[in-house]
C-alpha positions in Angstrom: 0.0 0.0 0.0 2.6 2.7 0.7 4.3 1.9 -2.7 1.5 2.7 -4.4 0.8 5.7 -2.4 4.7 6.5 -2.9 4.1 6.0 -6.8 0.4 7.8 -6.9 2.6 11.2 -5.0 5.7 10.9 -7.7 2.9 10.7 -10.9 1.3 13.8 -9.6 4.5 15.6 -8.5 6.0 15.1 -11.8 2.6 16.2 -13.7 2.7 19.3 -11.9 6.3 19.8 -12.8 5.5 19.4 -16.3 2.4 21.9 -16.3 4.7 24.2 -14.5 7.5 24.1 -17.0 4.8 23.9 -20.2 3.2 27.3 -18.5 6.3 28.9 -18.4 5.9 29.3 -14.6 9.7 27.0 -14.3 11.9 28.0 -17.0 15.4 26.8 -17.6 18.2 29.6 -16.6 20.0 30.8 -20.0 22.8 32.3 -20.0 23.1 35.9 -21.9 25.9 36.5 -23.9 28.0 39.4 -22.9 27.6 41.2 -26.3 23.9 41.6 -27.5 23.2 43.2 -31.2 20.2 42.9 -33.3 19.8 41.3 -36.8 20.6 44.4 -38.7 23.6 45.3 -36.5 25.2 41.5 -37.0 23.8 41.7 -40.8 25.7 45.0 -41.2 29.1 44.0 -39.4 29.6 40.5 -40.9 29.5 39.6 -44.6 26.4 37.4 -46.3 28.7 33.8 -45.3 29.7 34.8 -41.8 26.2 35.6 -41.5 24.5 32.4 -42.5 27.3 30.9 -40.2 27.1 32.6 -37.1 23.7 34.0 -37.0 22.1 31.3 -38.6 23.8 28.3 -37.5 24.9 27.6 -41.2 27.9 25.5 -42.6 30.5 26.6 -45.6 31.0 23.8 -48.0 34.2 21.9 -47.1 37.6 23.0 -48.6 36.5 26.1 -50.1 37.0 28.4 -46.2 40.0 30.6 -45.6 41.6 29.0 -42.9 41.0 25.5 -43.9 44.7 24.8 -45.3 45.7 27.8 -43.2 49.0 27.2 -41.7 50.9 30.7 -40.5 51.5 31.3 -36.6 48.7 33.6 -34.8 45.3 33.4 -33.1 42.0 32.6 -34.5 39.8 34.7 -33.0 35.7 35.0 -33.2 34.7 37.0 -36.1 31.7 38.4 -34.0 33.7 39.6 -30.7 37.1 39.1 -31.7 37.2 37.0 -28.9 40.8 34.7 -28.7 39.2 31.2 -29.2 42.2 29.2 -30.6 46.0 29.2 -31.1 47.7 27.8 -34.5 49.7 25.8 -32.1 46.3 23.6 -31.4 45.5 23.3 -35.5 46.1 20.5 -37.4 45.3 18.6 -40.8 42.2 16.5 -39.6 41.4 15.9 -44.0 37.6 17.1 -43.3 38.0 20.3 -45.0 37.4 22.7 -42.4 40.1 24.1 -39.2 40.5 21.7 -36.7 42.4 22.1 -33.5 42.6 20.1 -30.8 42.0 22.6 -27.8 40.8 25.7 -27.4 42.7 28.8 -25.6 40.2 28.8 -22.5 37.4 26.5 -22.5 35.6 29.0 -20.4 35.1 31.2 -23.8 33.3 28.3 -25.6 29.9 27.0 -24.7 29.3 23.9 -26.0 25.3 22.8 -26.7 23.3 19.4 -27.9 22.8 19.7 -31.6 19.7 17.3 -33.0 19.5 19.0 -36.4 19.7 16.9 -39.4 19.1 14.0 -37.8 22.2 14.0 -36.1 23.5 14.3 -32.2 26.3 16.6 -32.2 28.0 19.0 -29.4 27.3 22.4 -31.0 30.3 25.0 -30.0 29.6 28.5 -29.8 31.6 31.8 -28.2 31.1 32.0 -24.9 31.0 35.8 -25.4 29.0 36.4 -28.2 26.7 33.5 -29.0 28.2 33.4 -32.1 28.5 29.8 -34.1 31.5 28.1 -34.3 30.7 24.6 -35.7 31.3 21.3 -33.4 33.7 19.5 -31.6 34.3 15.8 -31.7 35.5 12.9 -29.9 37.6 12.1 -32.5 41.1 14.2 -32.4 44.7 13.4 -31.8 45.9 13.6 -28.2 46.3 15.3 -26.0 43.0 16.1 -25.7 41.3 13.3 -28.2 39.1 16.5 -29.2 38.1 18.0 -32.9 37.1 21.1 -32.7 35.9 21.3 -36.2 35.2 25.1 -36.9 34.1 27.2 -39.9 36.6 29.7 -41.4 33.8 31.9 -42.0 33.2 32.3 -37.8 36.9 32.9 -37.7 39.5 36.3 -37.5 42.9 35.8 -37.3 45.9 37.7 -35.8 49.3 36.4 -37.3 51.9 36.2 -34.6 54.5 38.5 -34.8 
């Protein structure tokens, strides 16, 4: 008897948990970028491909970015905040057709979401500081870290080191 009163109390207490959240009354804390622009400010600072990347969670066809084959000493940086996301010292050839490095500068810059879309499960990454989209990082990448971050050119600055 008190398991089924124990399991009669847990149905209801999650039911009202779910009304709750469904009414909006229990809402999930997001976290707000530190730099906030509207559409027409992002559409007027980045071209129509940075765009489509960053705003619009887009991807530039393989082999055909800027820093895909990219190989001189600097900082990739994001092309929304100039934010320092990754060092040329962290690239390397992964043969996917985009910039991959293994590690990022600080981890605490890049925010790293679930990504369903196109009937995939991927770990989205995006600044930290901007909300701006990267690409994804993978479980696939050379040590140390055994990590991909696979990013598109067009979300990318860079600063050659001097």
């Amino acid at each position: 008897m008190k398991y089924v009163l124990f399991i009669l109390l847990f149905n209801l207490s999650c039911t009202t948990m779910a009304q709750k959240e469904k009414s909006g009354k229990m809402t999930k804390k997001e976290e707000t970028p530190e730099i906030t622009k509207t559409e027409a400010e992002w559409r007027q600072q980045l071209t129509p491909m940075q765009y489509y990347v960053v705003r619009e969670k887009g991807t530039e066809r393989p082999f055909t970015g800027e820093f895909w084959d990219h190989k001189e000493k600097g900082t990739y940086k994001c092309i929304g905040c100039g934010e320092e996301l990754f060092s040329s010292e962290t690239k390397f050839d992964a043969g996917c057709g985009w910039p991959s490095f293994y590690d990022a500068l600080d981890k605490n810059k890049i925010k790293v979401n679930r990504d369903t879309s196109h009937g995939m499960i991927r770990e989205e990454i995006v600044c930290k500081k901007c909300n701006a989209h990267l690409g994804h990082v993978f479980n696939d990448g050379p040590n140390p870290t055994g990590l991909r971050y696979c990013v598109n050119s067009a979300s990318l600055g860079f600063e050659k080191k001097h």
